[in-house]
Backbone as a printed PyTorch tensor [residue, N CA C, xyz], in Angstrom:
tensor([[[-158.4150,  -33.0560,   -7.2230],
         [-158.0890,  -32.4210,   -8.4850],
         [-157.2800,  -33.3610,   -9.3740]],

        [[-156.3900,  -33.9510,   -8.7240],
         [-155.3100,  -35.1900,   -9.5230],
         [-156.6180,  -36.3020,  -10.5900]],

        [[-157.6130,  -36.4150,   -9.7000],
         [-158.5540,  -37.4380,  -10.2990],
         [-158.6600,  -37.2430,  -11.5340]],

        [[-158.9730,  -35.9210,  -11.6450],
         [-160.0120,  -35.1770,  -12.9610],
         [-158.7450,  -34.7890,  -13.6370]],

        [[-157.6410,  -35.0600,  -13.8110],
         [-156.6730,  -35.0570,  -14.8640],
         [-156.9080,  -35.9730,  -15.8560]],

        [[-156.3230,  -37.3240,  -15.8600],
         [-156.7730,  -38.0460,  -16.4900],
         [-157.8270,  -38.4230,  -17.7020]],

        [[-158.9060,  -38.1260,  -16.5240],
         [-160.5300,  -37.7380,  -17.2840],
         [-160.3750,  -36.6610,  -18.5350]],

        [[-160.1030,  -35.7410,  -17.5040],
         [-159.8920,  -34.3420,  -18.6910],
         [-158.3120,  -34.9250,  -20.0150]],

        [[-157.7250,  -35.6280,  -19.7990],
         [-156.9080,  -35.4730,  -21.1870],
         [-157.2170,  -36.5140,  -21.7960]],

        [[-158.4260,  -37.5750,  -21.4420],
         [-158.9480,  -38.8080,  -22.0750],
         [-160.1370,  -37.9540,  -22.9070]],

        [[-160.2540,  -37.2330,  -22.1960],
         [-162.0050,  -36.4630,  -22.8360],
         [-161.3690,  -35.7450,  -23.8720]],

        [[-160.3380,  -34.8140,  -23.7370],
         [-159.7880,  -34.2800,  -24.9800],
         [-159.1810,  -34.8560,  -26.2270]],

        [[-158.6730,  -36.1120,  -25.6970],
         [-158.2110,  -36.6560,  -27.1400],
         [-159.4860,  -37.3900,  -27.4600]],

        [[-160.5760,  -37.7040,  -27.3950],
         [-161.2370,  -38.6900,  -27.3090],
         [-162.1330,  -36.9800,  -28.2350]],

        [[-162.4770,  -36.0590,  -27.4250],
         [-162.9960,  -35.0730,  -28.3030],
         [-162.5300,  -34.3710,  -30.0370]],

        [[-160.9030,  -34.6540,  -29.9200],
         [-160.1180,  -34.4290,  -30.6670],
         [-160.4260,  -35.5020,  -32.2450]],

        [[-160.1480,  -36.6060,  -31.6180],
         [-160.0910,  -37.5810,  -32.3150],
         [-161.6560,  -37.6330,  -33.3020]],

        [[-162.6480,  -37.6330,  -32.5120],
         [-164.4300,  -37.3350,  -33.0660],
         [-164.0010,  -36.0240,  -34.2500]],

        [[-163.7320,  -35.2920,  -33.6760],
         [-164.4000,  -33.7180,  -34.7800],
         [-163.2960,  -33.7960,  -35.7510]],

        [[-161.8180,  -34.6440,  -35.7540],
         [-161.0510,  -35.1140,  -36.8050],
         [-162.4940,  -36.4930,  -37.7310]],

        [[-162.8570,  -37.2260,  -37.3080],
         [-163.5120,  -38.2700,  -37.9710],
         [-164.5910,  -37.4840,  -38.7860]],

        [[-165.0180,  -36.6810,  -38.5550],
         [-166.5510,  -36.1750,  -38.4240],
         [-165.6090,  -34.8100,  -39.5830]],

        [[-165.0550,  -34.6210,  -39.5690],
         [-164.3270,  -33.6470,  -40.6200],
         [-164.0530,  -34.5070,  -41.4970]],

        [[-163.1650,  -35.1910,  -41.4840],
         [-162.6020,  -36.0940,  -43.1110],
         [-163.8180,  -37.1310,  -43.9510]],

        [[-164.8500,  -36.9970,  -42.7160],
         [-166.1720,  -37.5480,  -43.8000],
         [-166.9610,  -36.3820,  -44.0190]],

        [[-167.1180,  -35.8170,  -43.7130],
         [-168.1510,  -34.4260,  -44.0500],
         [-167.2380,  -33.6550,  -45.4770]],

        [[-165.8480,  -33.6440,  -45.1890],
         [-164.9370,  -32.8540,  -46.1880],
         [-165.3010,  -32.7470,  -47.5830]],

        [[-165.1620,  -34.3180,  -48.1330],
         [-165.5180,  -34.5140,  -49.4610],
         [-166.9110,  -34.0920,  -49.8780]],

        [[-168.2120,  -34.1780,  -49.0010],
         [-169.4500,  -33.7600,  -49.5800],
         [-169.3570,  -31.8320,  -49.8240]],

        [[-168.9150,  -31.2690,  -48.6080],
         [-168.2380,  -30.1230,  -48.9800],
         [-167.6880,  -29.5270,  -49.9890]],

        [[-166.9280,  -30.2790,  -50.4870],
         [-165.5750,  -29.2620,  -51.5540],
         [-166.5220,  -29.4670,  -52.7680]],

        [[-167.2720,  -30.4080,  -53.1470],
         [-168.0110,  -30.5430,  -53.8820],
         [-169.5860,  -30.2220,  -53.9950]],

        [[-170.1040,  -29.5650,  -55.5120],
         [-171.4440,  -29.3430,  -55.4880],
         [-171.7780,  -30.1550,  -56.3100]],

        [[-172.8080,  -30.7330,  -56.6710],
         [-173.7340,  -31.7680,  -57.5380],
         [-175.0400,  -31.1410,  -57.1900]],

        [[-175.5210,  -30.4530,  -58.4550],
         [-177.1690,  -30.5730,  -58.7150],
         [-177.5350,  -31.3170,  -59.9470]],

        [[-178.7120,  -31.2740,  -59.8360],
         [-179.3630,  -31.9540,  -61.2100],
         [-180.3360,  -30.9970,  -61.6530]],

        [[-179.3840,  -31.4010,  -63.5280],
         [-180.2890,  -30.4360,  -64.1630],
         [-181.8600,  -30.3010,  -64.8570]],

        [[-181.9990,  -29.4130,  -65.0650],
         [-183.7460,  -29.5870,  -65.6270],
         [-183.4360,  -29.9840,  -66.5270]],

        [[-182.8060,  -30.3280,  -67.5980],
         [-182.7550,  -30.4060,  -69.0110],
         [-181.9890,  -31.8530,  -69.2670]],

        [[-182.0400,  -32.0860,  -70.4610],
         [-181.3070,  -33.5100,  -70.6120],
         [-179.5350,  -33.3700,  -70.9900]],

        [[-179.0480,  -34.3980,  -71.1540],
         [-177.2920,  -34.4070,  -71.4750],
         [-177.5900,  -33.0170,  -72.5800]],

        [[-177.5750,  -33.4450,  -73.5230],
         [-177.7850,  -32.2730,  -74.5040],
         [-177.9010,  -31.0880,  -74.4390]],

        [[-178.9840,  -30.6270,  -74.2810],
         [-179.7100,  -29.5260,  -73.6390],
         [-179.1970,  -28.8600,  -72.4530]],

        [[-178.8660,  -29.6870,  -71.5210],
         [-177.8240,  -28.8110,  -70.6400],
         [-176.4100,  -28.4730,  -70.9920]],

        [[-175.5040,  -29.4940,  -71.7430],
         [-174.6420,  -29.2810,  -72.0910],
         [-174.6080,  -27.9030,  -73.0010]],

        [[-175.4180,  -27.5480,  -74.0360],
         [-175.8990,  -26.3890,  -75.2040],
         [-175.9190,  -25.1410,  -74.1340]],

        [[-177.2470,  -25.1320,  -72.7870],
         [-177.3280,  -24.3580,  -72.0530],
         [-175.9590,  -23.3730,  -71.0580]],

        [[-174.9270,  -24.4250,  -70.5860],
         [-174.2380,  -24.4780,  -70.1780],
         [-173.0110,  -23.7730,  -70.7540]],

        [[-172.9640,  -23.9660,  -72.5310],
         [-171.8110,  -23.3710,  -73.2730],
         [-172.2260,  -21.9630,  -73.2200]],

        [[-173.6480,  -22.1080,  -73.7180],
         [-174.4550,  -20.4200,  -74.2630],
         [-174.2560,  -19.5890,  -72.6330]],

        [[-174.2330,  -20.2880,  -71.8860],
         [-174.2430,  -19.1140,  -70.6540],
         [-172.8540,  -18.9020,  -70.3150]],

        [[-172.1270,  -19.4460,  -70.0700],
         [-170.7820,  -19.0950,  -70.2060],
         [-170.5470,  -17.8090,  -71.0030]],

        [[-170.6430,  -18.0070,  -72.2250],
         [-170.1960,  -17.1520,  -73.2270],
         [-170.9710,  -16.1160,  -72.3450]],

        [[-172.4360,  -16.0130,  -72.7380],
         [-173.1330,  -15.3380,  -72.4360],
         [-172.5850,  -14.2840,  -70.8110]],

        [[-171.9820,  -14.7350,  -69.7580],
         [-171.3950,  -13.7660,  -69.1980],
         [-169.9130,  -13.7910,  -68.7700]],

        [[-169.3470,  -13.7830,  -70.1470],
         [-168.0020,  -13.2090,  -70.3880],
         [-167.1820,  -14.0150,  -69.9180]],

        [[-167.3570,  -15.0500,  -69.7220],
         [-166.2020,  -16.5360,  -69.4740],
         [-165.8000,  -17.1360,  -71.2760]],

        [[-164.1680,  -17.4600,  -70.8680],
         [-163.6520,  -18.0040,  -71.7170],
         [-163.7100,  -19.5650,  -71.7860]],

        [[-164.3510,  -20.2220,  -72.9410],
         [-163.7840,  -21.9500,  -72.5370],
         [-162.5390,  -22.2490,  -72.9800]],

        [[-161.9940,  -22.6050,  -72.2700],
         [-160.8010,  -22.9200,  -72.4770],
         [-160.9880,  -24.3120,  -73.3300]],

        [[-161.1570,  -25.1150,  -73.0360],
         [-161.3650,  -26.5520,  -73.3090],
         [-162.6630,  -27.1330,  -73.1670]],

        [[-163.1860,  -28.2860,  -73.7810],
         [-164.1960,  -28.6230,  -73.1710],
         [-163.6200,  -30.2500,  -73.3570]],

        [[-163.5950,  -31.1590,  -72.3470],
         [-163.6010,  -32.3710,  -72.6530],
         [-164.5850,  -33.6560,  -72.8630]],

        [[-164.7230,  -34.5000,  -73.8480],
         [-165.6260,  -35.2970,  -73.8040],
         [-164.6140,  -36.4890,  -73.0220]],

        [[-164.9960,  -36.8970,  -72.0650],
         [-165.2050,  -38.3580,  -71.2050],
         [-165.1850,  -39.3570,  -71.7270]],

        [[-166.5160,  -39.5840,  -72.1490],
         [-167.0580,  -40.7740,  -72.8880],
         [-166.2100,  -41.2210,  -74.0380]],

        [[-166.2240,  -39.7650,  -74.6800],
         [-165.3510,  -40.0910,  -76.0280],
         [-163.5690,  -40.8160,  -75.9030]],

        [[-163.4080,  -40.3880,  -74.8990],
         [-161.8540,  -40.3410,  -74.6550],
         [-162.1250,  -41.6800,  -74.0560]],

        [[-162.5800,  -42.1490,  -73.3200],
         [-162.8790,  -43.7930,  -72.7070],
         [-163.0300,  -44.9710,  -73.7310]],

        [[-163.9750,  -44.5730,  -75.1190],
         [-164.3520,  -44.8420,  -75.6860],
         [-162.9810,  -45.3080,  -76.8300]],

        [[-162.3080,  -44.0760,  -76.9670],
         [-160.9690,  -44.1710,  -77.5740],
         [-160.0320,  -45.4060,  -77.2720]],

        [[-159.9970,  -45.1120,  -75.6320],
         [-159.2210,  -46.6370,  -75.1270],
         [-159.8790,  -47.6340,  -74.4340]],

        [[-160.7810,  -47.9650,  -75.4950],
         [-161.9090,  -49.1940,  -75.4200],
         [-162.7510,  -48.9160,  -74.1750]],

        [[-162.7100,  -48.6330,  -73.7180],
         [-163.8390,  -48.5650,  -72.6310],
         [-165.2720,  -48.2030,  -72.7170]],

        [[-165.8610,  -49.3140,  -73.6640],
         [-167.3180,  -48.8910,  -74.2340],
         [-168.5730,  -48.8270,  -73.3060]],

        [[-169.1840,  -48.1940,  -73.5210],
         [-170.4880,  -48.0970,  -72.4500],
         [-170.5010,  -47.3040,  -70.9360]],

        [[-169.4210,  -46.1950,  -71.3120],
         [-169.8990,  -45.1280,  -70.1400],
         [-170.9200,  -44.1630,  -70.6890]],

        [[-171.4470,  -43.8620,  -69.5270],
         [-172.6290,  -43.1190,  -69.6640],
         [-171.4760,  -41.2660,  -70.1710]],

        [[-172.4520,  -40.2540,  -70.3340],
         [-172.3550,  -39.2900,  -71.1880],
         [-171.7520,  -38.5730,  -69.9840]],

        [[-170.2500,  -38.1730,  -70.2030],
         [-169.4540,  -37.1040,  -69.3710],
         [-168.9700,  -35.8480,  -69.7090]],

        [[-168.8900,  -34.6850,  -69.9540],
         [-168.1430,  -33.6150,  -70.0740],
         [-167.8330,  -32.2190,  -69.3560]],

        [[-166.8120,  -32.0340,  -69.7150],
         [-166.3840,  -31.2680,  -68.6500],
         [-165.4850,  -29.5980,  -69.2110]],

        [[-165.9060,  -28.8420,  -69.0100],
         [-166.2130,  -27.2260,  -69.1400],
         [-164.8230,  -27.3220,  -68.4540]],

        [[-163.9810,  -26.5070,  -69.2700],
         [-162.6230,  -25.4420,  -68.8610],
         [-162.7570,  -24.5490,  -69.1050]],

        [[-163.0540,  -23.2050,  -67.8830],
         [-163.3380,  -21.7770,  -68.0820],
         [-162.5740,  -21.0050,  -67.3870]],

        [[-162.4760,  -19.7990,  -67.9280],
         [-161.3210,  -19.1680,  -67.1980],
         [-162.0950,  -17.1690,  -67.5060]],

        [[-161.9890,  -16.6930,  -67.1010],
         [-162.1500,  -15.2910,  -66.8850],
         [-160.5140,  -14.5560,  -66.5460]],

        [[-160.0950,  -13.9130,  -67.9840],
         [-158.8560,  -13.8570,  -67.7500],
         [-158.1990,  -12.7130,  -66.5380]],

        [[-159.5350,  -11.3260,  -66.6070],
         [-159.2900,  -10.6380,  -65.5880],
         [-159.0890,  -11.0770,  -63.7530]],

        [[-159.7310,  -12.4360,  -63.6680],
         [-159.5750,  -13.0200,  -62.4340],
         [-158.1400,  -13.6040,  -62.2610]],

        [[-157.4800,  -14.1450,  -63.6090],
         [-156.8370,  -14.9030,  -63.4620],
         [-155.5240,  -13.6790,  -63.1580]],

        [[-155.6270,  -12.5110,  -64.2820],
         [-154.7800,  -11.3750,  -63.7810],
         [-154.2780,  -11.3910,  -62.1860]],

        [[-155.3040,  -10.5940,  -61.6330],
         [-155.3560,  -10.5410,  -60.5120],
         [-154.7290,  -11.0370,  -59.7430]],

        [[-155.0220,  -12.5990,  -59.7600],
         [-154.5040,  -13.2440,  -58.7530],
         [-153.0430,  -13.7710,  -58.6790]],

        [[-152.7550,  -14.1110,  -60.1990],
         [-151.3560,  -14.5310,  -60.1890],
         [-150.4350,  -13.4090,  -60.1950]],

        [[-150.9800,  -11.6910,  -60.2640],
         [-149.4980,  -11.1390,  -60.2800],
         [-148.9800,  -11.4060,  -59.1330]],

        [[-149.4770,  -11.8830,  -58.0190],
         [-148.3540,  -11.8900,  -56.6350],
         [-147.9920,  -13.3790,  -56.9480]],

        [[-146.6770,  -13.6570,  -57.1910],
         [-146.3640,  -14.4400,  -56.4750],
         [-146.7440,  -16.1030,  -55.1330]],

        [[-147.0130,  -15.5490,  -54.3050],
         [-147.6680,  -15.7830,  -53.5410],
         [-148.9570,  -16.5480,  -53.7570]],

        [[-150.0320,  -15.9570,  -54.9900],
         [-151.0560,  -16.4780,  -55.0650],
         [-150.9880,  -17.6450,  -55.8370]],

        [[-149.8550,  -18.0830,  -56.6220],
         [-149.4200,  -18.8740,  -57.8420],
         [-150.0620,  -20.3580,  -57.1370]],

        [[-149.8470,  -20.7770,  -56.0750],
         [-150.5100,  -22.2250,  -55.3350],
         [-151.6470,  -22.4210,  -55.9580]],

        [[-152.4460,  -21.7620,  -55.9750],
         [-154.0540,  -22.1940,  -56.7530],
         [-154.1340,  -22.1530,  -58.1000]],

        [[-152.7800,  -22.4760,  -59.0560],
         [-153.1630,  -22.9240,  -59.9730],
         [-153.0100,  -24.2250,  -60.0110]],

        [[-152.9980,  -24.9680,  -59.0000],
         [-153.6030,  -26.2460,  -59.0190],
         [-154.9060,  -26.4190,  -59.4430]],

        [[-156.2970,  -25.6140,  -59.0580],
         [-157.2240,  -25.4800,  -59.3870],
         [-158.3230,  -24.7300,  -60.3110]],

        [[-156.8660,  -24.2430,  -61.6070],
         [-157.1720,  -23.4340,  -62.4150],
         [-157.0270,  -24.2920,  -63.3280]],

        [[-157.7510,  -23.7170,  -64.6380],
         [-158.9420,  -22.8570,  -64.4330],
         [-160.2230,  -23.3310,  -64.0050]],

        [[-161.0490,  -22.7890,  -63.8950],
         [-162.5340,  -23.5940,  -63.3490],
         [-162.8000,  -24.2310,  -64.3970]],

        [[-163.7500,  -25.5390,  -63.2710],
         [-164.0360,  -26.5720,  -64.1810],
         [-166.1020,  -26.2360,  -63.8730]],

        [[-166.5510,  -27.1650,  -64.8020],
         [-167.8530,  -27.3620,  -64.6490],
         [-168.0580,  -28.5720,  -65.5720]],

        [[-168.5310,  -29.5300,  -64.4940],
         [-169.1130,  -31.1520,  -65.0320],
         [-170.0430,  -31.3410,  -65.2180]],

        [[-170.4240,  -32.6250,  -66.6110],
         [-171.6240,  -32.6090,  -66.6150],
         [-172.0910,  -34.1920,  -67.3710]],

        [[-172.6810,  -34.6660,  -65.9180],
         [-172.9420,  -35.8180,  -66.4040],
         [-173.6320,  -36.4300,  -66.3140]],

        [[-173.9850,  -37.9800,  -66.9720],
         [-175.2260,  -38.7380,  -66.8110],
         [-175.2730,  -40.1420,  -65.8450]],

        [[-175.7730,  -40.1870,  -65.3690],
         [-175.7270,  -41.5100,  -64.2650],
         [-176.2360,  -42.9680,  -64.5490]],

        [[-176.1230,  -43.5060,  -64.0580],
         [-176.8220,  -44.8400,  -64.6980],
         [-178.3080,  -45.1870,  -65.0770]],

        [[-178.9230,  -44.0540,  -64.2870],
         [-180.6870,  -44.1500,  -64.7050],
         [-181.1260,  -43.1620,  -65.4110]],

        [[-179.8350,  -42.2910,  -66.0060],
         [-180.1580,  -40.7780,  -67.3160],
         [-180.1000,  -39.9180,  -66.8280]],

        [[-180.4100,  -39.7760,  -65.5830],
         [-180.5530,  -37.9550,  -64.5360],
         [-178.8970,  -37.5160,  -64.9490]],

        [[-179.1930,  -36.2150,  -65.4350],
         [-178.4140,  -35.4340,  -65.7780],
         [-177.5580,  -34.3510,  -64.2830]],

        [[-176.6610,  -34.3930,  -64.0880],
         [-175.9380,  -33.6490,  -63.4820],
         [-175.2510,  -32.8100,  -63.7420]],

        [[-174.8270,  -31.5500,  -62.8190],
         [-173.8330,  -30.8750,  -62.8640],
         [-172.9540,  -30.6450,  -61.2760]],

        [[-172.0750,  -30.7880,  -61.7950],
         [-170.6920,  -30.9130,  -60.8980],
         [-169.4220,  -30.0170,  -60.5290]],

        [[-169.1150,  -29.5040,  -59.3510],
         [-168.0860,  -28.6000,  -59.6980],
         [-167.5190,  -28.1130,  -57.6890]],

        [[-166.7820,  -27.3720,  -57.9260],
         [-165.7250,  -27.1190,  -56.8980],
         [-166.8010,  -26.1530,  -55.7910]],

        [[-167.0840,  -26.7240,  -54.6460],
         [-167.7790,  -25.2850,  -54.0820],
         [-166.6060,  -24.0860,  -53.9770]],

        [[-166.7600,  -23.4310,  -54.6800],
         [-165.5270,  -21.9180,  -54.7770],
         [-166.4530,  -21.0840,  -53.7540]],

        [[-167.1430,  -21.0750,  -53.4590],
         [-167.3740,  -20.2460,  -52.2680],
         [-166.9940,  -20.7790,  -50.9200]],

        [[-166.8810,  -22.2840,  -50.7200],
         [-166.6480,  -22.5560,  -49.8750],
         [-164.5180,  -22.3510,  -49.6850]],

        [[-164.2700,  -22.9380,  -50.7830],
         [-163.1220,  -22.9540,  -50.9160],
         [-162.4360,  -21.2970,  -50.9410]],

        [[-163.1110,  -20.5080,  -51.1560],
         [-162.2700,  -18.7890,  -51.3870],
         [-162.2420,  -18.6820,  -50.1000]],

        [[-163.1100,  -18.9590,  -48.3490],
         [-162.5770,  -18.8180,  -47.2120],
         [-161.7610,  -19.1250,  -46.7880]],

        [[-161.4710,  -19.9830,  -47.4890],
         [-159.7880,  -20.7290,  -46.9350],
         [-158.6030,  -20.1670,  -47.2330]],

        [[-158.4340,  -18.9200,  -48.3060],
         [-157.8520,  -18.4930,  -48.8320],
         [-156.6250,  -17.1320,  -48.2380]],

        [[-158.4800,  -16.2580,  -47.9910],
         [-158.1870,  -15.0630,  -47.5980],
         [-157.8130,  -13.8600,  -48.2630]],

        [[-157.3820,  -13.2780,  -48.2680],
         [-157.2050,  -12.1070,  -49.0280],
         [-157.3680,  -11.9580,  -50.7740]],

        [[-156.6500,  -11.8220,  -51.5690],
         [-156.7310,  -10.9700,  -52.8870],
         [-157.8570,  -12.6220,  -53.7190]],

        [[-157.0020,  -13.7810,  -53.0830],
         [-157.4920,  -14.9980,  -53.5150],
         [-158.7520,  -15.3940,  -53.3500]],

        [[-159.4070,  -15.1460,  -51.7100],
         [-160.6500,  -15.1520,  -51.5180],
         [-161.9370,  -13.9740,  -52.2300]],

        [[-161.1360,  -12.7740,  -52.4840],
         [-162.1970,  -12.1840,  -52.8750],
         [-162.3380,  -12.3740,  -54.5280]],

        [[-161.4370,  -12.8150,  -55.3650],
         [-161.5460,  -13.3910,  -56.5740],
         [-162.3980,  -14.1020,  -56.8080]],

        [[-162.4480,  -15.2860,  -55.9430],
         [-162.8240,  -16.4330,  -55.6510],
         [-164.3700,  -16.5290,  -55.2940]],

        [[-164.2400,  -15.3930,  -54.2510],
         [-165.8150,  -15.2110,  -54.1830],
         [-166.9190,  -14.7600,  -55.0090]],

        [[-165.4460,  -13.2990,  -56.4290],
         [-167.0150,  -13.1250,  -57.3030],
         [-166.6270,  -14.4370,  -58.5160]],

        [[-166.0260,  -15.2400,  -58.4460],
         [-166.1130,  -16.5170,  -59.4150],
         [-167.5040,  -16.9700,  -58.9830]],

        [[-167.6610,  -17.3920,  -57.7720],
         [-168.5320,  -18.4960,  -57.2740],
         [-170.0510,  -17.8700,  -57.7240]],

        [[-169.6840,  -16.3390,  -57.5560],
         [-170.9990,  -15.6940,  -58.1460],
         [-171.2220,  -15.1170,  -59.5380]],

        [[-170.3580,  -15.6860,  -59.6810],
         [-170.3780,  -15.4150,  -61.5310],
         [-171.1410,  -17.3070,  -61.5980]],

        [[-170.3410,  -18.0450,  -60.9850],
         [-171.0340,  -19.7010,  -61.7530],
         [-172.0360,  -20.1180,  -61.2060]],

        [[-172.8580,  -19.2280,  -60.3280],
         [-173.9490,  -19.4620,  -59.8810],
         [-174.6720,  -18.9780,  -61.1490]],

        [[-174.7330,  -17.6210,  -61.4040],
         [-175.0030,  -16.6650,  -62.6290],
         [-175.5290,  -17.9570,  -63.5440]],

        [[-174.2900,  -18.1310,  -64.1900],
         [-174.2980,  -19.2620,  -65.1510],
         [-174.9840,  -20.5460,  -65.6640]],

        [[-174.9490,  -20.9150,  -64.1220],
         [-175.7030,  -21.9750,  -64.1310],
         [-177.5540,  -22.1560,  -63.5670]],

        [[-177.5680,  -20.4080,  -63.5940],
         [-179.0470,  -20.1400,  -63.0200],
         [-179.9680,  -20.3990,  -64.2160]],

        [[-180.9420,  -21.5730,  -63.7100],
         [-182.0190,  -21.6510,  -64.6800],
         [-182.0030,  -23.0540,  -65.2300]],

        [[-180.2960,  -23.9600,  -65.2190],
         [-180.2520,  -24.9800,  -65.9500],
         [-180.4600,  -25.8310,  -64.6420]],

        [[-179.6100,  -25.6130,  -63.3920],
         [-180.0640,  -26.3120,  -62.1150],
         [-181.0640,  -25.9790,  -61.5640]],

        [[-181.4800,  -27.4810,  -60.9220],
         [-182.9100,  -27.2000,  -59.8260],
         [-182.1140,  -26.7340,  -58.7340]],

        [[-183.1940,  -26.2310,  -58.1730],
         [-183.5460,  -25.2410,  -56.8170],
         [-183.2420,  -26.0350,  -55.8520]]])
């Protein structure tokens, strides 16, 4: 039995150590979604405002990228912008406790949208469904009808 000590706490850190590696590279493709859209910079960007509105999201902001790069010389990035939306009844919700105030690190929702070096148009953004499990309570279920509100939103401009 003494033998198989050893073994067994070499196998565990050695197991430990893998599903830590195999997590902090898998993580980042996770927290993040990227599709590509049917439509061009333009056209998705137009699509993208009109649906928002269209189900009851506020923009808060919208930022141009390019433009702002462009400002401090940085000529020749490709076409970036980026959607600040907020749904104020969610935002209710969650911040009267106290407690929930931590996730305005990640307020308000964002939605990206950009062009790559060969024109394919993208869109970019937080998996909130993945992220509202982590949460749990008043935060996760917010969280969860966000993710299904920006699916909503973005139905029709992303491929399948």
């Amino acid at each position: 039995m003494k033998k198989f000590i050893p073994g067994l706490i070499i196998g565990l850190i050695a197991g430990i150590l893998i599903c830590g590696i195999v997590v902090w590279k898998t993580m980042p493709k996770m927290m993040l979604t990227v599709t590509k859209s049917n439509f061009d910079f333009e056209e998705t960007f137009s699509h993208i405002e009109d649906s928002i509105i269209d189900h009851d999201w506020d923009i808060q902001r919208i930022y141009d990228i390019q433009e702002c790069m462009n400002f401090y010389g940085y000529e020749g990035m490709k076409k970036v912008s980026i959607f600040s939306i907020c749904k104020p009844e969610n935002v209710s919700v969650i911040l009267k406790d106290d407690k929930n105030k931590k996730v305005t690190a990640i307020m308000p929702c964002r939605i990206a949208v950009y062009e790559d070096s060969e024109g394919v148009v993208h869109i970019s953004r937080l998996n909130i469904s993945l992220m509202s499990k982590m949460f749990g309570g008043v935060i996760e279920e917010v969280m969860a009808e966000v993710a299904k509100d920006e699916a909503a939103i973005l139905d029709g401009i992303i491929e399948k």
